[in-house]
C-alpha positions in Angstrom: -57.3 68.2 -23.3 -56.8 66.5 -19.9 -55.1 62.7 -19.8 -57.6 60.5 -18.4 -57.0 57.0 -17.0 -60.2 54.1 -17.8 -59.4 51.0 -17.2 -56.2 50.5 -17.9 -55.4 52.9 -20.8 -54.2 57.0 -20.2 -55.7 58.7 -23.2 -57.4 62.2 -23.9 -60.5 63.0 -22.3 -61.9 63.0 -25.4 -61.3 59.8 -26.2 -62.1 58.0 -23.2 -65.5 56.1 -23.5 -67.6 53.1 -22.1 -70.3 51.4 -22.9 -73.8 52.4 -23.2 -74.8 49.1 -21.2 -72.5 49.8 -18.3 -74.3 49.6 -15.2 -72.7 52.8 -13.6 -75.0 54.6 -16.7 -78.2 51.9 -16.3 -78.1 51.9 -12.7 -75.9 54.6 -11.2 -74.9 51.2 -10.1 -71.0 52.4 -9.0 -69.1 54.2 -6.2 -66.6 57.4 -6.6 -63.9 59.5 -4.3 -62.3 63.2 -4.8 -58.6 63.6 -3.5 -57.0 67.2 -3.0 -53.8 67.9 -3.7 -52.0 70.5 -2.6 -48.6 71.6 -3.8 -48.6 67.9 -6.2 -49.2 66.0 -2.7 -52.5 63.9 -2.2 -54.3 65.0 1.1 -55.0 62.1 3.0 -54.9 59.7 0.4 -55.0 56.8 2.4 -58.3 57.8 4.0 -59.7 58.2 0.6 -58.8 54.7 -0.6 -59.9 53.5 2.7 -63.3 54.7 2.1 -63.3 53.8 -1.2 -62.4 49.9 -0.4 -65.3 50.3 2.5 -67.9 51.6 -0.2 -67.1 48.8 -2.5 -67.8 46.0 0.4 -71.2 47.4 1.4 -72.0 47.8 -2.0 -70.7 44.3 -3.0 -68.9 46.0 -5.7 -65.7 44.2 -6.9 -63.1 47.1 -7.0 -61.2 46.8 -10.4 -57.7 45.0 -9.4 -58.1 46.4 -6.0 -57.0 50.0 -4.7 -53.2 48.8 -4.4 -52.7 50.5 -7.8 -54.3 53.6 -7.3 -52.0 55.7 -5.5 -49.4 55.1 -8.7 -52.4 55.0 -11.3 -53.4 59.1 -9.4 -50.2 60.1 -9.3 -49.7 59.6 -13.2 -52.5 61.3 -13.9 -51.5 64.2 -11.8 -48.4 64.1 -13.0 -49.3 63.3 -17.2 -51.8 66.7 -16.7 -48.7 68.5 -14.5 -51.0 69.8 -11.5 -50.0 71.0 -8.6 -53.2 72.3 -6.3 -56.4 69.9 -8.6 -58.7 67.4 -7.5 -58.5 64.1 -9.1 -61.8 62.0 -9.9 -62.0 58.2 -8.7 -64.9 56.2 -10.4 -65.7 52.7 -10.2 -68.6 51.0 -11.4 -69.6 47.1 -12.0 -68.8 47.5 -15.5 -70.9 46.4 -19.3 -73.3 43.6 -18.8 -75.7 42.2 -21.5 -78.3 42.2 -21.2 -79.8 45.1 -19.5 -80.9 43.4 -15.8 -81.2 44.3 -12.1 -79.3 41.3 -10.3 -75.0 41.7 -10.3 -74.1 40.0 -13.5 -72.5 36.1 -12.8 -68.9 38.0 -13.7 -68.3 41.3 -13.7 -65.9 43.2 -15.3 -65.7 46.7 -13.1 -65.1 49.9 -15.4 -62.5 52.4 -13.4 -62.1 55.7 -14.1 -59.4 58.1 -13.1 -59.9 61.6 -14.2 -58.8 65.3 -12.8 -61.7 67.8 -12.3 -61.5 71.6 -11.8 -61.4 73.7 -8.4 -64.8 75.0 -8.6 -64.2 78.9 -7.4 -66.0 80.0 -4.1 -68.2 82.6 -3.9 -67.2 86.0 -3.6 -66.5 86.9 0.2 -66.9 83.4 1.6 -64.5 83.3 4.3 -65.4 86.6 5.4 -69.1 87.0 4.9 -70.1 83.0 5.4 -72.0 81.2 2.9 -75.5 80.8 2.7 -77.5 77.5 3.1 -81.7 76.1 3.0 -82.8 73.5 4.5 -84.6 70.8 2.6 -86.3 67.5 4.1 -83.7 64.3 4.1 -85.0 62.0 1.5 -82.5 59.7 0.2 -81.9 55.6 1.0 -80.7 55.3 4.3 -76.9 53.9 3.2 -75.6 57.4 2.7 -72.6 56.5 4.1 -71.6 54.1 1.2 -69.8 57.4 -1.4 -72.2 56.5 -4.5 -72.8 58.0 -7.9 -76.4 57.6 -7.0 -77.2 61.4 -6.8 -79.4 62.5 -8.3 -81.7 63.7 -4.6 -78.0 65.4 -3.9 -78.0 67.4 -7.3 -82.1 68.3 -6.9 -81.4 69.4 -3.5 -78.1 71.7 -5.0 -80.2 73.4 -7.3 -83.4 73.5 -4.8 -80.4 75.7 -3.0 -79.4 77.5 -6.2 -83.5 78.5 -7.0 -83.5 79.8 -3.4 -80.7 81.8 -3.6 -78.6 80.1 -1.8 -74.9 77.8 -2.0 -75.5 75.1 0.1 -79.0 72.6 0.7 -78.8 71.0 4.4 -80.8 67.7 4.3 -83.3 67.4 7.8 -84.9 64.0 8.4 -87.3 64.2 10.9 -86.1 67.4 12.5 -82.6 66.4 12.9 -79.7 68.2 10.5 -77.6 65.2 8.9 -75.8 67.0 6.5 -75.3 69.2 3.3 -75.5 67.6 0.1 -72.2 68.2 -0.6 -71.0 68.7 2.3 -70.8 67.8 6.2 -72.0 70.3 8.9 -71.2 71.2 12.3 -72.4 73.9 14.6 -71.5 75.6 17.6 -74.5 75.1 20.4 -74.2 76.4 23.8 -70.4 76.3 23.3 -70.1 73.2 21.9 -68.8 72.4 18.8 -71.8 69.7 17.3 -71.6 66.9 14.7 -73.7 64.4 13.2 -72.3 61.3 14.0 -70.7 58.9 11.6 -73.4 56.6 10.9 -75.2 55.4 8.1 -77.5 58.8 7.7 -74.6 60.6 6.2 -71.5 60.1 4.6 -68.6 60.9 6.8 -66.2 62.9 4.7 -62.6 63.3 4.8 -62.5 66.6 5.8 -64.7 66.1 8.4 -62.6 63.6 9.9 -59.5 66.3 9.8 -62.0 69.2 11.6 -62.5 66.8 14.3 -59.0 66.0 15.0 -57.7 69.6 14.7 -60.6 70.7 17.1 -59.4 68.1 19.6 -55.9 69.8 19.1 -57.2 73.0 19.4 -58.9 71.8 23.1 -62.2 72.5 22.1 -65.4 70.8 23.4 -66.5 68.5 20.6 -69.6 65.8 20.5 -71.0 64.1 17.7 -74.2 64.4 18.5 -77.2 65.2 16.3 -78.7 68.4 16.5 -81.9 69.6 15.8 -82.9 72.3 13.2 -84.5 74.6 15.9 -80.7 74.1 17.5 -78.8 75.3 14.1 -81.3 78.5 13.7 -80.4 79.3 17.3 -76.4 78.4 16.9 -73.9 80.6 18.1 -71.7 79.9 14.6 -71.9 76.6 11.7 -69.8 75.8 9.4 -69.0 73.5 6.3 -66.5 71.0 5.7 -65.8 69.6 2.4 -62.9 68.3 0.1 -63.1 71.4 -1.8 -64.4 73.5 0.4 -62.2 72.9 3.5 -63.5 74.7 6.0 -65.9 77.7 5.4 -68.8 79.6 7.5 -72.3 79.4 7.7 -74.0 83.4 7.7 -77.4 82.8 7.1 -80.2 79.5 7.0 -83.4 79.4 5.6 -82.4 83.3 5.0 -82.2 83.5 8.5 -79.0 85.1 10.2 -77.0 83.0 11.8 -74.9 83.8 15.2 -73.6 87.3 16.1 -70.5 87.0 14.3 -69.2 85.5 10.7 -67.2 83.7 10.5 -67.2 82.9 14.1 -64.0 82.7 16.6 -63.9 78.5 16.0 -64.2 78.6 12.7 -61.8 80.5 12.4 -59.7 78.5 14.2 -60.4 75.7 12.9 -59.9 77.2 9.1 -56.5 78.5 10.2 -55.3 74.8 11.6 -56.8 73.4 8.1 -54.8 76.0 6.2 -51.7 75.5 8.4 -52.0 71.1 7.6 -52.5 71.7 3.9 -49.7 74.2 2.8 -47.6 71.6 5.0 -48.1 69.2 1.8 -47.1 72.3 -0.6 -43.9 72.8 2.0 -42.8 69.3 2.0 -43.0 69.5 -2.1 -40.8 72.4 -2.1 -38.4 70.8 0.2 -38.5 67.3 -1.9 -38.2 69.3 -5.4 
C-alpha cells in the first residue's frame, strides 16, 4: 500500500482520510499539480511549485505552510514508496469548514495532500502511429489557467473522446483550438510550429513550457498564436504535450487524417530533445548514486 503524506502525517493510503465537509469535496473548492520524475529526480520541480503558488493567489487559496516544504515533503514520499520513474500527486484545498457555505470560511485550515499515482500506459503504437483526438466545443469558466480540481467538463470531455473512439478531446471556443483536456496542443501550419498562447483560456503546462524552449533550440519557427480548427484539419503535423505524455503525435481529428506523415519530422525532433532532457535526470542519478 502506497505511503501518503495529508497534512502533516505519512501514513498508508488506506488510512489517509478527511472530512466529509471539506471544501475540496463540497466545492471542488482546491487546486492540484503532477511532478515527473525520472531516474528519482523531480522534472522541473520548481516550475511546478511555481504554478502551484500562482494558482493559490488567483484562487485566494492559503497554501498550507507555503510550498517551502514541499520539495522535502515530495521527496519523502518518493523516497518512503522507493520510485524511481512515478508521478507524485500535489493537492491542496481550503480545508473542513462548518457549516456547509459558499463564502471562504473567517479561518481556514487548508487540507494538503501528497500522494504518488501510477504511469498510466500509452496506447499501443503511439509514437509511431500518433494518437487520435475529437474535437468538442470549449465550455468551462474562463480561469483555466488557475490548475483546479474543478473538472469535472475535463473528465466529460475525456470520456466524450473515449465514446468516440478516440484518446484525446481538443476543447474549441468559438472556432479557435485552446487545448486538450488533458493536455496542451500545438500544430505545424504552413511551416510553423503554432501554440495557443499562455493566457487565461488554457492552462499552460509544464511540458509545454519545455517544447517551446527545445523548439527555440532546435531553430525552429515558433508563434503562439491561436489557430483555428479549419487550420489544425489542414496541418501539416500536431502534437500533444503533457506531464505524462511528454511529447506524442497527433494522426487523425474528428477521424480525419492528419498531415502526410506520423509522427511528423518536428515532432520527432522535438520528442527526441524531450527524451534526450529527461534521461539527463536518470544520468545525473546514476552519477550521484
Amino acid at each position: 500500500m502506497p505511503i501518503v503524506y495529508l497534512n502533516e502525517e505519512y501514513l498508508p493510503l488506506e488510512e489517509a482520510r478527511v472530512s466529509v465537509e471539506d471544501r475540496g469535496f463540497l466545492f471542488a473548492d482546491g487546486i492540484y499539480e503532477v511532478v515527473r520524475f525520472y531516474g528519482g529526480r523531480p522534472f522541473r520541480l520548481e516550475a511546478h511549485l511555481q504554478r502551484l503558488q500562482r494558482s493559490g493567489r488567483q484562487a485566494l487559496l492559503p497554501l498550507h505552510g507555503g510550498v517551502s516544504d514541499l520539495p522535502r515533503i515530495i521527496e519523502r514520499v518518493r523516497s518512503e514508496n522507493d520510485l524511481q520513474d512515478a508521478e507524485i500527486y500535489i493537492e491542496c484545498t481550503r480545508g473542513a469548514a462548518h457549516p456547509r457555505g459558499h463564502p471562504f470560511p473567517a479561518q481556514p485550515a487548508p487540507t494538503l495532500l501528497v500522494m504518488p499515482v501510477p504511469i498510466h500506459a500509452l496506447p499501443s503504437g503511439a509514437l509511431t502511429r500518433g494518437l487520435s483526438a475529437v474535437t468538442t466545443p470549449d465550455i468551462r469558466w474562463r480561469h483555466c489557467d488557475i490548475k483546479s480540481i474543478m473538472l469535472l467538463p475535463n473528465v466529460m470531455a475525456k470520456q466524450q473522446a473515449r465514446d468516440r473512439g478516440a484518446f484525446e478531446a481538443i476543447f474549441v471556443r468559438d472556432g479557435v483550438v485552446t487545448e486538450g483536456a488533458s493536455s496542451n496542443v500545438f500544430a505545424v501550419i504552413n511551416g510553423v510550429l503554432r501554440t495557443h498562447p499562455a493566457d487565461p483560456d488554457i492552462l499552460a503546462g509544464i511540458s509545454r513550457q519545455v517544447v517551446l524552449e527545445l523548439a527555440a533550440e532546435l531553430g525552429l519557427e515558433t508563434r503562439e498564436n491561436p489557430f483555428t480548427l479549419g487550420e489544425l484539419y489542414s496541418a501539416e503535423e500536431a502534437f500533444l504535450t503533457s506531464t505524462t505524455l511528454e511529447v506524442l503525435p497527433i494522426s487523425q481529428v474528428d477521424h480525419l487524417p492528419l498531415g502526410d506523415d506520423c509522427p511528423g519530422p518536428r515532432t520527432m525532433r522535438l520528442w527526441q530533445a524531450f527524451q534526450e532532457t529527461t534521461a539527463g535526470l536518470s544520468s545525473q542519478n546514476m552519477e550521484i548514486a
